[in-house]
N, C-alpha and C positions, 0 to 999 in steps of 0.2 A: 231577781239578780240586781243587784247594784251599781253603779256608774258612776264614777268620779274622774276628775281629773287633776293628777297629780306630778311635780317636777323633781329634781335633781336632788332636794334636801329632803325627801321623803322619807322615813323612817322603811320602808317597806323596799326603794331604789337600792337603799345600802344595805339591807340584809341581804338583797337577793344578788347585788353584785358582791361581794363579798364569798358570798355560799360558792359562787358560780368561778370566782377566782383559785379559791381554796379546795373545791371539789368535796364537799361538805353539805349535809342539810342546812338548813337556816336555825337561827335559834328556837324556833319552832317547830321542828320535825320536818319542814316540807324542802321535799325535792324538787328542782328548776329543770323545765323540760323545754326547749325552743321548737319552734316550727311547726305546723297547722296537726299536719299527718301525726306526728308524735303526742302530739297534745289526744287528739280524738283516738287516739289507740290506747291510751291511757284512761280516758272513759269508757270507753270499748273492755276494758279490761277491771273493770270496778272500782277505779282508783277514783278519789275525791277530788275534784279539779277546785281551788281554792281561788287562788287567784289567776283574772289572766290580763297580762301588759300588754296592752296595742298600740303601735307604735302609728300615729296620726296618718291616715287615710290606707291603714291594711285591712285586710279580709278578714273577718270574726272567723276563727273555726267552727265546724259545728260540735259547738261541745255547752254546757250548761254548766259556768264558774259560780263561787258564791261571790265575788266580785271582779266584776270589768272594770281595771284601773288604763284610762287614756294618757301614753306617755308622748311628749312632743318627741320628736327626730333626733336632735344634738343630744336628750336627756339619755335613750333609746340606744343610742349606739355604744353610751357608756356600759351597757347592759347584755346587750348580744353577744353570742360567742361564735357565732360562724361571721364567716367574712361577707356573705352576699344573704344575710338574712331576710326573713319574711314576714316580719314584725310581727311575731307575735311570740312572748314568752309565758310559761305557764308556771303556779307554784304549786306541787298537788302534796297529796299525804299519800307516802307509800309503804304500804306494806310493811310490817316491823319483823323481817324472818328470823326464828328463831334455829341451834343445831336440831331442835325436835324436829321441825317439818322439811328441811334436810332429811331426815331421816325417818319422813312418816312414812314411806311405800318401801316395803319389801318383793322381791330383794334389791335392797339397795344398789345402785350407782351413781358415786360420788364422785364431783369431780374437784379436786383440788387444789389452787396455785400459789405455785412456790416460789414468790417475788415475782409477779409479772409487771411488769412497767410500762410497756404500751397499753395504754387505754382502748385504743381499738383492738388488738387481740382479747382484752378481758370481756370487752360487749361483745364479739362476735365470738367467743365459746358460751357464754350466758345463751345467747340464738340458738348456737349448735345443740347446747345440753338440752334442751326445751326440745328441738326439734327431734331429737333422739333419744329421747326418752331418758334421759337420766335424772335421777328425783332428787339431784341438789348441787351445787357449788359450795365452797369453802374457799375464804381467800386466810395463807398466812401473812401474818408481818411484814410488814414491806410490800403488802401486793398494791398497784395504784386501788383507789377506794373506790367501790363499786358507784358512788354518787359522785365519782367526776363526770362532767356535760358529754365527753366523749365517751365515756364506757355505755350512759344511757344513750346514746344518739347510736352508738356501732349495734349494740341490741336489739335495737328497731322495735321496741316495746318489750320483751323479753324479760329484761330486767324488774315487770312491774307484775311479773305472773311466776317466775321461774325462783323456787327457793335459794337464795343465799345469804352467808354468812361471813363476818370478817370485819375485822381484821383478827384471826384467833392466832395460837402459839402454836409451834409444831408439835410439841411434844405433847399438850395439852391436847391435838386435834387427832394425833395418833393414840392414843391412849382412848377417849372417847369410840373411836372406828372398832379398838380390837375388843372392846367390853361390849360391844356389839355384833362383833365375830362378824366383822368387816375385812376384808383380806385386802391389803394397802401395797400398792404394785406400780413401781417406778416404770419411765422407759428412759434408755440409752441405745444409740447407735452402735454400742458394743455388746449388748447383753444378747447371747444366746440362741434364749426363746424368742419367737415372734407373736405380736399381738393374736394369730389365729390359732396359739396352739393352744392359749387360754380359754379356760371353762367360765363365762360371762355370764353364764345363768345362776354364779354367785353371787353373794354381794359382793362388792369393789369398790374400792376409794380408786381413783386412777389420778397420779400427780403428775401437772404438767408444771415443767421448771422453766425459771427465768430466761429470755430470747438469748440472752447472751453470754450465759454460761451453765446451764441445764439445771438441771436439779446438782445440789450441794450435796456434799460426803455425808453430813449429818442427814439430809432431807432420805438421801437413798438407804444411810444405816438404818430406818424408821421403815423402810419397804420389807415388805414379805419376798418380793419376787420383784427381777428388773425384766420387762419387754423390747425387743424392739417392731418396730416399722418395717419392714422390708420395700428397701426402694434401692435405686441404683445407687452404687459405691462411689461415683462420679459424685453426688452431693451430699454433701456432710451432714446435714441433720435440716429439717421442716420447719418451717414456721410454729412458734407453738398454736397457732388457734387451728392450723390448717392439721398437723399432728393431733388436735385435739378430734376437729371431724374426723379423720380416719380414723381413730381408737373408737369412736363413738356411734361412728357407724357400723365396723364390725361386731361391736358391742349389742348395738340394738338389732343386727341378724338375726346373731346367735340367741335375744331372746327372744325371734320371732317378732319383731314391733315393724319391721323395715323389708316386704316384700323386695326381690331383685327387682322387681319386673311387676307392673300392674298392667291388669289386662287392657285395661281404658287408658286412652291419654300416651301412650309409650311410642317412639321413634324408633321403628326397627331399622337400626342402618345395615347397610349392602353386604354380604361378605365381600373379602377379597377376591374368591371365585367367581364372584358374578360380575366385579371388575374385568377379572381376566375377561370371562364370555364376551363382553362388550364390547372391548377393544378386537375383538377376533372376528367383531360382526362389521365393524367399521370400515 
């Protein structure tokens, strides 16, 4: 490993703030990752840790860079993107996904977004789909870019293991799903059918639409079938990352990936009955 120290007119200072402004790789391919934990999860996860900026008198992570670049404090803070940082930034090489590996495990569950613009809603469905087994993400046009600093940081690593894709076309990404004999299936708070009447043990694109105004007329003319959620009438429509785990956990039930109940490790709480009993013994 290598050691230098370097300041503000760095050629390597202005890529990486730059990347980290624009929510973009560097002109180099690599992705900016902050904070120890993230950093080491990204090695953890096979990613090439490239460079890392330590900001004068932080904690190395434990991770093995191909260079330790030492930035003073004033340079450092031009460079940070959280508020109460912990001096360390990282520049790694991630993963290049392609629609193929999106769509290498049958049967497919894809999950799709249509203009999402919260950056932490996009990293924490990237978590979700991982965690539920779904074998890929698509973002269309307009979705914010999976390499802005928040979408990797809401992730919590996710983003450096989990297939996705994007920025693609809508018609271009529906068109690919059904030469695949992908079954592409909106939800709305008006539609019908409910996410559990749906057969999940098929393949599925499932598209989740923009927080603030759902999926568009054209995004749902492109659906096979609209679902909804079932939750009380009092709330208009879910968050879309939180709408995302619910679809995704019923999703991964129904293919058997998502025991209810595991026999190890579960909080069996009290019935109501055994309330009653209690207060009757009191």
């Amino acid at each position: 490993m290598r050691q230098m120290q370097i300041g503000k007119h760095s050629r390597k200072v202005v890529e990486l703030r730059k990347a980290i402004r624009q929510g973009t790789l560097t002109s180099e391919g690599l992705l900016a990752v902050e904070g120890p934990i993230l950093i080491e999860e990204a090695q953890r996860s096979g990613i090439e840790i490239v460079d890392i900026f330590r900001r004068s008198g932080a904690v190395m992570p434990a991770v093995e860079p191909n260079t330790l670049l030492d930035v003073p404090a004033d340079v450092f803070r031009t460079i940070q993107d959280t508020e109460h940082s912990q001096g360390v930034l990282a520049t790694v090489r991630p993963r290049r996904y392609t629609p193929g590996d999106v769509f290498s495990h049958s049967p497919q569950l894809v999950v799709v977004l249509g203009r999402l613009q919260d950056p932490g809603n996009v990293g924490t469905i990237l978590r979700v789909g991982e965690s539920f087994g779904a074998t890929g993400c698509i973002a269309l046009r307009g979705t914010v870019s999976f390499h802005n600093s928040k979408v990797v940081r809401a992730s919590t690593g996710s983003v450096f293991r989990f297939p996705h894709t994007g920025p693609e076309g809508l018609a271009e990404t529906a068109q690919a799903l059904r030469a695949r004999n992908i079954a592409l299936v909106g939800t709305s708070p008006a539609a019908k059918i409910t996410i559990e009447e749906w057969d999940w043990r098929k393949p599925t694109a499932i598209f989740i639409g923009n927080e603030g105004q759902g999926l568009s007329s054209e995004e749902l003319g492109h659906c096979d079938t609209v679902l909804r959620i079932p939750h009380k009438t009092t709330v208009e429509s879910l968050n879309s990352a939180i709408a995302a785990a619910v679809i995704l956990y019923v999703a991964s039930r129904r293919r058997g990936n998502t025991p209810l109940l595991e026999k190890e490790n579960v909080t069996r709480f009290p019935k109501i009955a055994d309330y009653d009993r209690g207060a009757e013994n009191r």
